[in-house]
N, C-alpha and C positions, 0 to 999 in steps of 0.2 A: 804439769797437768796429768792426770790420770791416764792410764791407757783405755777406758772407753769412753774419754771426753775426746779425745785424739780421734779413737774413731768414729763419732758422731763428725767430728768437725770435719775430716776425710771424708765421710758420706757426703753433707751438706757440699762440698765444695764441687763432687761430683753431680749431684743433684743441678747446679749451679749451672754447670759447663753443658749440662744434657737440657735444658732449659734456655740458654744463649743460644746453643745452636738451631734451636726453632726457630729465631725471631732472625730478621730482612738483615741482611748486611749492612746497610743503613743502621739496625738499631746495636746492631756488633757496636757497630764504631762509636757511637753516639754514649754506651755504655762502656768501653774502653775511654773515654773521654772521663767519663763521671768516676770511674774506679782506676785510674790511670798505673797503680800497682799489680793489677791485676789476680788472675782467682784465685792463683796457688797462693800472695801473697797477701791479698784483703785481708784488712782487720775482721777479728771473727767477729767485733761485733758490728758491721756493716752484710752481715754474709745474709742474713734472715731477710732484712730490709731490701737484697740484691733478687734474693729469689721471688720473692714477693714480686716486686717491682717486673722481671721475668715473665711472671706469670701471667698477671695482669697485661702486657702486653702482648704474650701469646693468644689470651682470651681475643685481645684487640681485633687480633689481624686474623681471627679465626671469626668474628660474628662479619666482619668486613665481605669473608668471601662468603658465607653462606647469601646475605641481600643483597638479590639482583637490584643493581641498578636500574631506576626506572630511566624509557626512553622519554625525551623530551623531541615534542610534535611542534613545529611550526605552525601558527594559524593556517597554513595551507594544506597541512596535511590532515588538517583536524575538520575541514570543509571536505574530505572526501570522506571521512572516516561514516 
């Protein structure tokens, strides 16, 4: 492989690693499960579809905390409201 295919796939993999670490412990493992070789050693061509998948989850658990939760009123609190 060339030496700037090398280092695109070097960047990607970083990109990769800075991207997992956003995401819950829970989605580490869950993603350690689905890529069980891990990042240094992912096939490159799994690496695009990883980051992807990454991001998308970051999105996730990013619009999750922006919308408050609505409270939910018992008919009886809704008789005083």
């Amino acid at each position: 492989m060339s030496e700037a295919l090398e280092k695109i796939d070097k960047y990607k993999r970083e990109v990769l690693k800075e991207l997992l670490s956003q995401c819950t412990e829970k989605q580490q493992e869950f993603f350690d499960h689905m890529y069980i070789y891990g990042i240094d050693h992912m096939p490159k061509d799994k690496i695009n579809w990883a980051i992807i998948q990454c991001e998308n989850t970051i999105k996730k658990n990013n619009s999750k905390k922006k919308i408050p939760k609505k409270k939910k009123y018992s008919r009886f609190e809704l008789m005083d409201i």
